[in-house]
ZAMI-638026 format. One record per residue (C-alpha): residue number from 1; residue in one letter; x, y, z. Coordinates in pm, whole numbers, plus 50000, padded with zeros to 5 digits. Layout:
ZAMI-638026
FITOR  pos  code     px     py     pz
FITOR  NUM     A      X      Y      Z
...
***
This chain:
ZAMI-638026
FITOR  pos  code     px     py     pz
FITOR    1     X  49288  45509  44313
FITOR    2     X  49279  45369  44651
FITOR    3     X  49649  45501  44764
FITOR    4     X  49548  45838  44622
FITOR    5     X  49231  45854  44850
FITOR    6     X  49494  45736  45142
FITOR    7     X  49712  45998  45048
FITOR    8     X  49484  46245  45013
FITOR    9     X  49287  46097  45366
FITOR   10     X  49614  46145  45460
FITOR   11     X  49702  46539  45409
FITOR   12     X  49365  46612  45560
FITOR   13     X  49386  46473  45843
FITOR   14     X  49737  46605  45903
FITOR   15     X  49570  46962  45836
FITOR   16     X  49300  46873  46070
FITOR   17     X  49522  46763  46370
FITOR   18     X  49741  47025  46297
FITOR   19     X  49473  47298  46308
FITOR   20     X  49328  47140  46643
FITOR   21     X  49635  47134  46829
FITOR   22     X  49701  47494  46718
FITOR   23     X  49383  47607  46829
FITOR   24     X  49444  47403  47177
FITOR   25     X  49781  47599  47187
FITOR   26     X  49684  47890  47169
FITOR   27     X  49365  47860  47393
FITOR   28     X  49593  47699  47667
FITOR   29     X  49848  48000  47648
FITOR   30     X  49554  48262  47667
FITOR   31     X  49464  48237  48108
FITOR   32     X  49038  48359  48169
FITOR   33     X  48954  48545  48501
FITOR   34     X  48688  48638  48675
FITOR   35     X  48599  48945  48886
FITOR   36     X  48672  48726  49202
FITOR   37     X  49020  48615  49047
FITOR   38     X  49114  48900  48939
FITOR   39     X  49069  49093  49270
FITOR   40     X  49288  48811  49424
FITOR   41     X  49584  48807  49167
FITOR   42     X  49571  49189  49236
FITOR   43     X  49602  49183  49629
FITOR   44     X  49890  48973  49589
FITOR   45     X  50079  49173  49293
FITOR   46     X  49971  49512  49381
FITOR   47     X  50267  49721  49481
FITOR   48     X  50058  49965  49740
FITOR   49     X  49957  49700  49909
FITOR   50     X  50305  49526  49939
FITOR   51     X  50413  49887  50062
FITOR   52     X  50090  49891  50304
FITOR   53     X  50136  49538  50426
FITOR   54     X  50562  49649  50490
FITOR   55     X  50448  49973  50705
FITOR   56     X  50211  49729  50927
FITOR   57     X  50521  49507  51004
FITOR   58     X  50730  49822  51076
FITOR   59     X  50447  49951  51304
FITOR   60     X  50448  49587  51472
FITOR   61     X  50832  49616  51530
FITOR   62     X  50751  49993  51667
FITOR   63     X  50493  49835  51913
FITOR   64     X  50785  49560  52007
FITOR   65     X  51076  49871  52036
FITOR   66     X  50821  50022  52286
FITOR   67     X  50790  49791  52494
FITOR   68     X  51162  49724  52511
FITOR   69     X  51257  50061  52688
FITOR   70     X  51004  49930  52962
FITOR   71     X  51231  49631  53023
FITOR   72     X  51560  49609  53220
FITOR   73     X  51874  49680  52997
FITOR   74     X  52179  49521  53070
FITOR   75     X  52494  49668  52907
FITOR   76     X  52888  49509  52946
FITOR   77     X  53149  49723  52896
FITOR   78     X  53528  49637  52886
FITOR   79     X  53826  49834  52807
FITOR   80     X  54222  49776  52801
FITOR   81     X  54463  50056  52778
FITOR   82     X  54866  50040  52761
FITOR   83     X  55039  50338  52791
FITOR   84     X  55305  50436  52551
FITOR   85     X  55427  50694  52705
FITOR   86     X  55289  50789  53092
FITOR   87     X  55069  51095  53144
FITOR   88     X  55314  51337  53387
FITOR   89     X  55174  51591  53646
FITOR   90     X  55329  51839  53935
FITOR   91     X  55288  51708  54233
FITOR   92     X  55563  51765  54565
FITOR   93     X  55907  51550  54520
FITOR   94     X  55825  51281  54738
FITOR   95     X  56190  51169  54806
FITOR   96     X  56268  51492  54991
FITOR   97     X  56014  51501  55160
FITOR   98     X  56069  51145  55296
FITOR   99     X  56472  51234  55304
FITOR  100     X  56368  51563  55510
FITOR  101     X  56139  51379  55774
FITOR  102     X  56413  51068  55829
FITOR  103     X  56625  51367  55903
FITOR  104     X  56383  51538  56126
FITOR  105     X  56338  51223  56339
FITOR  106     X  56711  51135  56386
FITOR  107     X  56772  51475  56460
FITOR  108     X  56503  51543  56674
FITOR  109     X  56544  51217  56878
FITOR  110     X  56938  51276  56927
FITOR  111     X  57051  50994  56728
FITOR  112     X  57270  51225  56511
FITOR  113     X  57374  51575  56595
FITOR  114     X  57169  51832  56412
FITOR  115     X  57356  51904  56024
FITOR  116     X  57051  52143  55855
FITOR  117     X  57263  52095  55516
FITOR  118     X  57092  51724  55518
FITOR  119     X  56759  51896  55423
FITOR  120     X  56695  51873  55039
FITOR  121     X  56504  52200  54899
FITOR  122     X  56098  52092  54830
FITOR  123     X  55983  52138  54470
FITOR  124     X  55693  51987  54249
FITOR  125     X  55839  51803  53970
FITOR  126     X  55674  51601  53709
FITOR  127     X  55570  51238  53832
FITOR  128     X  55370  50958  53715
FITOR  129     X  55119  50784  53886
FITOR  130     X  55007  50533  53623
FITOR  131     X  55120  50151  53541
FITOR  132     X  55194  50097  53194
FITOR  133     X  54887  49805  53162
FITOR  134     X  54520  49871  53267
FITOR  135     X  54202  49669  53246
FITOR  136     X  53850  49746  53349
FITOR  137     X  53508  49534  53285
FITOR  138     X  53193  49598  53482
FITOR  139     X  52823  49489  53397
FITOR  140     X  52529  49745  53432
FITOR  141     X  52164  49643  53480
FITOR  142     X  51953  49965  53452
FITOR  143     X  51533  49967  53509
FITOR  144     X  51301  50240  53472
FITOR  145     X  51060  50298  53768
FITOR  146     X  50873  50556  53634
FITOR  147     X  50845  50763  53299
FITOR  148     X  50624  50915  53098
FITOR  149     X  50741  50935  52782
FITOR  150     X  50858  50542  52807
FITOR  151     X  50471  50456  52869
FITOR  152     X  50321  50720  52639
FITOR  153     X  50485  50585  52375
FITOR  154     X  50388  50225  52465
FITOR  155     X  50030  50358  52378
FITOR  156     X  50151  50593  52125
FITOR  157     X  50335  50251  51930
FITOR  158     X  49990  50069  51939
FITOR  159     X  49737  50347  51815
FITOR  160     X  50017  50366  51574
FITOR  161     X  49993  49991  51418
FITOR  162     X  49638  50025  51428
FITOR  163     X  49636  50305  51180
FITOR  164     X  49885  50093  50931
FITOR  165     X  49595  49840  50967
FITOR  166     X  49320  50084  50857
FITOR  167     X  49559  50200  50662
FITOR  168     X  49612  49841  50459
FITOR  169     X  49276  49815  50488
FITOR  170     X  49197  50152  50276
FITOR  171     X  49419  50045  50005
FITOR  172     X  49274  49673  49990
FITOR  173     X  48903  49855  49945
FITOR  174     X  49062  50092  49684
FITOR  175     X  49256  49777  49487
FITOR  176     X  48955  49604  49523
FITOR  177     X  48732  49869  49331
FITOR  178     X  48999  49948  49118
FITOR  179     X  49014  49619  48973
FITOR  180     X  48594  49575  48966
FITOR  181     X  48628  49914  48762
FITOR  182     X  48897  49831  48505
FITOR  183     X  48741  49442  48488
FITOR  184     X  48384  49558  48376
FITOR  185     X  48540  49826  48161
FITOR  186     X  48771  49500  48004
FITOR  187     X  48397  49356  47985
FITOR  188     X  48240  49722  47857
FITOR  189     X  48530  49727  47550
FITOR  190     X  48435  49322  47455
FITOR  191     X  48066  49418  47479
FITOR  192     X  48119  49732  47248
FITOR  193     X  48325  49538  47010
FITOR  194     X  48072  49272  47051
FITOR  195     X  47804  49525  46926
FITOR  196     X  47956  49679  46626
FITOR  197     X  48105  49330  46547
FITOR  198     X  47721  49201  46477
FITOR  199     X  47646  49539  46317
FITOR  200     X  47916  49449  46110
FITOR  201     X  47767  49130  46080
FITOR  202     X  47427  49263  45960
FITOR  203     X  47546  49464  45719
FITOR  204     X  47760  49184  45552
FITOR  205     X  47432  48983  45503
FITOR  206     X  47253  49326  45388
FITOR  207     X  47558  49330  45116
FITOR  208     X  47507  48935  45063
FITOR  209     X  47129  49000  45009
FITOR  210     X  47158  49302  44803
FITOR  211     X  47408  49156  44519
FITOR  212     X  47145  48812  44515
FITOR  213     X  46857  49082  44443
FITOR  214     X  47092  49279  44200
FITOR  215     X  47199  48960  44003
FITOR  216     X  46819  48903  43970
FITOR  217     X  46800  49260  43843
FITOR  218     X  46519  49323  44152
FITOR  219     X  46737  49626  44285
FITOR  220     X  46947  49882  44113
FITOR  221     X  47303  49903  44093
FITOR  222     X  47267  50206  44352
FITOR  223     X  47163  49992  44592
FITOR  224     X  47430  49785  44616
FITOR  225     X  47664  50037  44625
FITOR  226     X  47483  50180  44915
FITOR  227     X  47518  49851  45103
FITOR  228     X  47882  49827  45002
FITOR  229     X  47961  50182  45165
FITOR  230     X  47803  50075  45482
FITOR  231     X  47998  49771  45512
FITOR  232     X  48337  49965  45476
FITOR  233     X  48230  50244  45707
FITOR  234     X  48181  50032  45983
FITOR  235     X  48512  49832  45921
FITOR  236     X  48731  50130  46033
FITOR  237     X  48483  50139  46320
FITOR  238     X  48502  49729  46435
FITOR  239     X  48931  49767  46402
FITOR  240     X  48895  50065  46642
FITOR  241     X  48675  49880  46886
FITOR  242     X  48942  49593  46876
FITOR  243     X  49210  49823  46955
FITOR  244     X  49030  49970  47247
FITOR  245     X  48950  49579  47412
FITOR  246     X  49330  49542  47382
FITOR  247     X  49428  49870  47534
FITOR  248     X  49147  49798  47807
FITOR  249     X  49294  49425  47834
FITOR  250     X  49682  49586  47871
FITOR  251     X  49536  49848  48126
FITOR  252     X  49379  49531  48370
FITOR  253     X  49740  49392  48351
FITOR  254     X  49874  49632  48505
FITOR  255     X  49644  49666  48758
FITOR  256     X  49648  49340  48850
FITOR  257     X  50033  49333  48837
FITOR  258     X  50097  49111  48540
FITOR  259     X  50328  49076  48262
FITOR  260     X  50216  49262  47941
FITOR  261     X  50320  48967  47764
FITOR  262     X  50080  48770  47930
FITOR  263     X  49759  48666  47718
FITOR  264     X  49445  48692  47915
FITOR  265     X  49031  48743  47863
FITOR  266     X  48813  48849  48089
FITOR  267     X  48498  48609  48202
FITOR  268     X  48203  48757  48339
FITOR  269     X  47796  48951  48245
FITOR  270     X  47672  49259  48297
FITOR  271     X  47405  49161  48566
FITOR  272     X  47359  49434  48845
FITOR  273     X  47153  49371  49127
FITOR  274     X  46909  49661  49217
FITOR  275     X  47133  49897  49536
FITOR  276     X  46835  49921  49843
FITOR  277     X  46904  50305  49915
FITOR  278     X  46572  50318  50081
FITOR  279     X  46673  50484  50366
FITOR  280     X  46973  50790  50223
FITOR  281     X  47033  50913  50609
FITOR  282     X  47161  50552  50729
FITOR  283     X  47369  50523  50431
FITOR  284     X  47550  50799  50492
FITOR  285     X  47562  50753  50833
FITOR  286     X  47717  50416  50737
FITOR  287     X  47974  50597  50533
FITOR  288     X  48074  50815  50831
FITOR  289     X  48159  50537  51013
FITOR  290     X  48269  50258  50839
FITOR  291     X  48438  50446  50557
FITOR  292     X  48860  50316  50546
FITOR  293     X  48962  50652  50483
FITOR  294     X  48757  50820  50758
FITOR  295     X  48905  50555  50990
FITOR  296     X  49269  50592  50888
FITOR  297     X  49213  50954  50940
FITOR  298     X  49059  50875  51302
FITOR  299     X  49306  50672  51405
FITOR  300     X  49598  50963  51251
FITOR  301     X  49432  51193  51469
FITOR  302     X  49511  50978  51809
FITOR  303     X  49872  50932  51712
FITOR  304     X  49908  51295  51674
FITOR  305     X  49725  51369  52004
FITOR  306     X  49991  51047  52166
FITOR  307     X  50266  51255  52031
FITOR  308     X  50099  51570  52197
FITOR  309     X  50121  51363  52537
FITOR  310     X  50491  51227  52413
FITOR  311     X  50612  51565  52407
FITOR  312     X  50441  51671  52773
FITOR  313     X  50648  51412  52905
FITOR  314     X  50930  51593  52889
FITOR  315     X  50870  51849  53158
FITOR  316     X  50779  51483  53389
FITOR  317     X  51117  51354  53560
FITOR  318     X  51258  50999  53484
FITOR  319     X  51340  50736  53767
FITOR  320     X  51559  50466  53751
FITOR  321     X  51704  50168  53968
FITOR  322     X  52027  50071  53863
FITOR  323     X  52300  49798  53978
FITOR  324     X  52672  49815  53840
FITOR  325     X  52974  49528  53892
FITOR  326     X  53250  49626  53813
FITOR  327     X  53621  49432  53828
FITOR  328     X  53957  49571  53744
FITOR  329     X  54359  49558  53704
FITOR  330     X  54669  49697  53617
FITOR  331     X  55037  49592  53620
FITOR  332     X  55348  49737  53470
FITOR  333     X  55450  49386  53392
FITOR  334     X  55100  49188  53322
FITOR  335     X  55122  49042  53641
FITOR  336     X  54787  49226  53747
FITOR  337     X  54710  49378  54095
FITOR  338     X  54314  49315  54043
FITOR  339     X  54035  49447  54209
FITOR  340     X  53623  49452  54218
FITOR  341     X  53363  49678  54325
FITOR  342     X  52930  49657  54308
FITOR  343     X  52692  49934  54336
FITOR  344     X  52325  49962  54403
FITOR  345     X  52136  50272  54353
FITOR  346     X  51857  50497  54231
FITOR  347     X  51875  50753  53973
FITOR  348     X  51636  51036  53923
FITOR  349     X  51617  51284  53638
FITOR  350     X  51386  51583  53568
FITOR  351     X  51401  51872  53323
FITOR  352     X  51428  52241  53526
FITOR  353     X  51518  52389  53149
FITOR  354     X  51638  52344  52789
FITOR  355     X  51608  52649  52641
FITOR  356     X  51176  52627  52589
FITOR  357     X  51242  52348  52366
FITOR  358     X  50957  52101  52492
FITOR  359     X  50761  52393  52519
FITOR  360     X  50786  52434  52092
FITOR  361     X  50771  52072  52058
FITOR  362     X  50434  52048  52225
FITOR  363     X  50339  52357  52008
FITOR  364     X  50451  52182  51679
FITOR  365     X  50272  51833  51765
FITOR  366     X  49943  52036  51847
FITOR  367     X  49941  52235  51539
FITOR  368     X  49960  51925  51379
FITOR  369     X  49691  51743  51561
FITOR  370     X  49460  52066  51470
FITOR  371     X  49548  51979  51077
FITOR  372     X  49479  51615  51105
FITOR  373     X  49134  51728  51261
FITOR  374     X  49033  51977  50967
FITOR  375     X  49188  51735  50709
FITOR  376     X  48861  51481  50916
FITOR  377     X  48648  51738  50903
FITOR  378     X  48705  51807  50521
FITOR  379     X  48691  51455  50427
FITOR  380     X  48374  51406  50609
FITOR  381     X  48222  51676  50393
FITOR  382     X  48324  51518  50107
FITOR  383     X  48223  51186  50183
FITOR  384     X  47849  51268  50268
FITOR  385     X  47908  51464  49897
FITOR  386     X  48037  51148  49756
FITOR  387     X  47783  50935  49916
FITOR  388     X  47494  51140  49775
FITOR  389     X  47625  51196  49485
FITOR  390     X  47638  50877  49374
FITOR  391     X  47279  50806  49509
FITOR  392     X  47140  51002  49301
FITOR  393     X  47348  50841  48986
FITOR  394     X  47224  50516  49070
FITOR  395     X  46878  50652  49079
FITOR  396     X  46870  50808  48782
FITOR  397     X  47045  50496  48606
FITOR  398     X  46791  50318  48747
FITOR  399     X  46538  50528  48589
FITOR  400     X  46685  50490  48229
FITOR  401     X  46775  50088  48262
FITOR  402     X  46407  49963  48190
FITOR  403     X  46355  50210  47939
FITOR  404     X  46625  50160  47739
FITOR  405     X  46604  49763  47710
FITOR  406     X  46268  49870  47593
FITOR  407     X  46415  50077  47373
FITOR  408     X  46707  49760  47217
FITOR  409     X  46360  49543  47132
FITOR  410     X  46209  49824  46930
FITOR  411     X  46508  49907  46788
FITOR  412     X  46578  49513  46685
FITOR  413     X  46214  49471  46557
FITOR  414     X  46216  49774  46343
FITOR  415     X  46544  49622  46201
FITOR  416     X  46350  49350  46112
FITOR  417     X  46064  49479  45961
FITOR  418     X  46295  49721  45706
FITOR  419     X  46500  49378  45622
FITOR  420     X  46124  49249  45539
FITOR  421     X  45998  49542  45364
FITOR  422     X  46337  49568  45146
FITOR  423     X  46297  49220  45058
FITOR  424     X  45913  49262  44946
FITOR  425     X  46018  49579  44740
FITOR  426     X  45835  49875  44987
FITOR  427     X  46163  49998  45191
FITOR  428     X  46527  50099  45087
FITOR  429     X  46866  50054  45193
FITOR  430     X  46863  50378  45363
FITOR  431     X  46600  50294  45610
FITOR  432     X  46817  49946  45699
FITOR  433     X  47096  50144  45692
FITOR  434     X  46888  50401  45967
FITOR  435     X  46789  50124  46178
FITOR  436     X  47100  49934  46165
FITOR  437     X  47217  50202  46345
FITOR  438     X  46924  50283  46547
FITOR  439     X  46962  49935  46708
FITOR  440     X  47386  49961  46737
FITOR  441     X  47324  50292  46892
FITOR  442     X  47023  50117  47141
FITOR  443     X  47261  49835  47279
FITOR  444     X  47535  50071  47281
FITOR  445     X  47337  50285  47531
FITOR  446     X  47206  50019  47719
FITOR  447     X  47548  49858  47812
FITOR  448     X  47683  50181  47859
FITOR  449     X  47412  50260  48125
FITOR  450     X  47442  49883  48297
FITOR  451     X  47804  49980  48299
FITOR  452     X  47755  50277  48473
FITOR  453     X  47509  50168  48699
FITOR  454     X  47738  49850  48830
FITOR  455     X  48068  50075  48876
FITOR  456     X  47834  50364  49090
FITOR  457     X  47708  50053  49290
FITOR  458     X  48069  49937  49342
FITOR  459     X  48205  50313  49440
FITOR  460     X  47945  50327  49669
FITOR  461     X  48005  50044  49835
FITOR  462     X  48370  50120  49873
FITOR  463     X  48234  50449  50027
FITOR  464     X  48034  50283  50275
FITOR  465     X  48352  50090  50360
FITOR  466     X  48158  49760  50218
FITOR  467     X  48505  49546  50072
FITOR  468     X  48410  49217  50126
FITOR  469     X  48621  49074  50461
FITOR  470     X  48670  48756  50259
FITOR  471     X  48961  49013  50115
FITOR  472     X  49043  49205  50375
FITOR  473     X  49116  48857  50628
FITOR  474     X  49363  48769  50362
FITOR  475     X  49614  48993  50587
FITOR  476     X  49543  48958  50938
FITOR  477     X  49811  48732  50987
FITOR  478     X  50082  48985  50920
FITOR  479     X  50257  49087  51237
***
């Protein structure tokens, strides 16, 4: 008896550990986040920012470029060159003409009597003055004095890394709030599911208690059928629920950059904290001025006017100091006659005339700066819109919030008292069934509203240009 106790000791605990070290599997696979968390496994997956935080290195490598054409250049240059075959030009035969004038002077100084058949006939015939091998180096060191468009776009380079700052900075704010969005509608779908999962719940017992009472033959068989048909229409219901907190879940992945495969749950309550919009004209004023998009737009709006002043530079003229060395051979048998030569000098440039073309390019780049300005103005209009608009949402969810956890305790104590009154014989199923409802339908509201009220709060904020700097200071070391 005692080895069959052991035995069976045995198999149970084997069940138990087994069970326990599934459960501790499966909980250590499955990662939980919070809102904070989440926002920063999201900065560092999200593929708009990795594109945002690649344009503010290029713009820091545009600033560096700048710069550059402000320094000296130096440029070496060497060449060597062996000629095949010689390049041949006309030019006077220069063996009569040195045969004639030996001729001239012996005849004109009496050394020989005069013979004018001595004189050879004077044509141009082909020659070459070239040696077969040739060699040149030379080293040029070239600064510019003065130029426009060199320090216009010096100024032009920096307004533009600024604006791939603000413009980071935009799509931090807008990660951020997309993630606060799609992590409190993660928590909205567990809350829902939450909900019909204890309406579920209720009805179960309602069932339990109903079949007790019918076995007792206290309640008729049409009440228990009644309480049977609630249970299964809310089934079909509950599944749905769960399917929507897993395509919710999958949705957050993706936003935060994950695998799909990956098992996570979110972590977090529905607790808002009351938005002061006491005062509506600083709030917008705030949005006007701190607002990333507003900014990003400001700052677009200088680099078009620098390009405005980038293009004027053309008609400006261009000065230079430059100093060449240069040192250099040839031979027709490598044995190189060599030779060296250094220059000093100034070099000016201005442009008299190419065909109106600055002219259009200052056209074009204003035209654009007038777009970028009404694009401002437009998205000023809409942000004051925005700004007020959701104002008045949190208002009015505001207005509903008290009311409608007023609204959950009625509900929940008038599901009580038809549980009681079934129990005692003076209610029905139908009026448990009614508030059973009455109360899912009251919590649904109320964590719909709370939902609503936290992701207004959160889109204003991101209006007013509010993202928290602990996330935007993640990037300001990127050069």
């Amino acid at each position: 008896m005692k080895h069959k106790l052991s035995f069976i000791q045995l198999i149970l605990f084997t069940i138990i550990f087994t069970t326990i070290f599934s459960g501790w599997k499966i909980s250590a696979q499955e990662k939980i986040i919070g809102i904070d968390e989440a926002i920063n496994m999201a900065l560092q997956n999200n593929r708009d920012i990795l594109i945002s935080v690649m344009n503010v290195k290029k713009a820091g490598a545009a600033v560096d470029e700048a710069f550059g054409y402000a320094l000296p250049s130096v440029d070496l240059s060497g060449n060597f060159s062996h000629f095949i075959k010689k390049p041949m030009m006309l030019f006077p035969d220069f063996q009569a003409l040195l045969t004639n004038a030996t001729y001239s002077i012996l005849f004109n100084e009496n050394v020989i009597p005069r013979n004018n058949s001595k004189f050879k006939p004077m044509y141009n015939i082909l020659q070459s003055f070239s040696q077969s091998n040739n060699f040149s180096t030379g080293i040029t060191l070239t600064q510019t004095l003065f130029s426009s468009a060199v320090f216009k776009g010096i100024g032009a380079s920096k307004i533009y890394y600024e604006l791939a700052r603000a413009d980071l900075n935009s799509t931090v704010s807008k990660t951020v709030f997309s993630v606060q969005k799609t992590f409190y509608g993660v928590l909205l779908s567990k809350k829902v599911f939450e909900i019909t999962k204890q309406s579920f719940d209720n009805a179960m017992d309602n069932l339990d208690n109903v079949k007790a009472l019918y076995k007792q033959g206290l309640v008729s068989e049409f009440d228990m059928l009644q309480a049977e048909v609630q249970v299964e229409n809310i089934r079909p219901v509950l599944l749905q629920m769960e399917n929507n907190l897993k395509t919710a879940t999958d949705g957050l992945k993706i936003v935060l950059g994950i695998n799909q495969n990956e098992e996570i749950d979110v972590q977090g309550e529905f607790v808002y904290n009351v938005f002061d919009h006491s005062d509506e004209s600083d709030l917008i004023n705030e949005a006007l001025t701190e607002n990333f998009e507003l900014k990003t737009l400001e700052l677009k709006k200088q680099v078009d006017e620098a390009f405005i002043e980038l293009d004027v530079a053309g008609y400006w003229p261009t000065l230079a100091a430059f100093g060449q060395y240069t040192y250099a051979g040839s031979s027709e048998k490598w044995d190189f006659n060599t030779y060296s030569a250094a220059t000093v000098g100034l070099s000016l440039s201005i442009n008299l005339w190419r065909g109106n073309r600055t002219k259009y390019a200052v056209e074009q780049s204003t035209i654009t700066y007038q777009q970028t300005e009404e694009q401002l103005n437009k998205l000023r209009d809409f942000t004051i819109l925005n700004a007020k608009s959701k104002l008045l949402e949190l208002k009015r969810v505001e207005s509903l919030l008290d009311a409608q956890q007023r609204i959950v305790e009625v509900a929940q104590r008038a599901y009580e008292i038809a549980k009681v009154r079934y129990k005692e014989g003076a209610g029905s199923q139908i009026e448990i069934q009614n508030s059973d409802m009455a109360l899912k339908q009251a919590r649904l509201n109320l964590i719909q509203i709370t939902y609503n009220y936290i992701v207004a709060k959160f889109e204003l904020e991101q209006i007013l240009g509010r993202t928290s700097s602990e996330y935007l200071n993640i990037f300001t070391e990127i050069e």
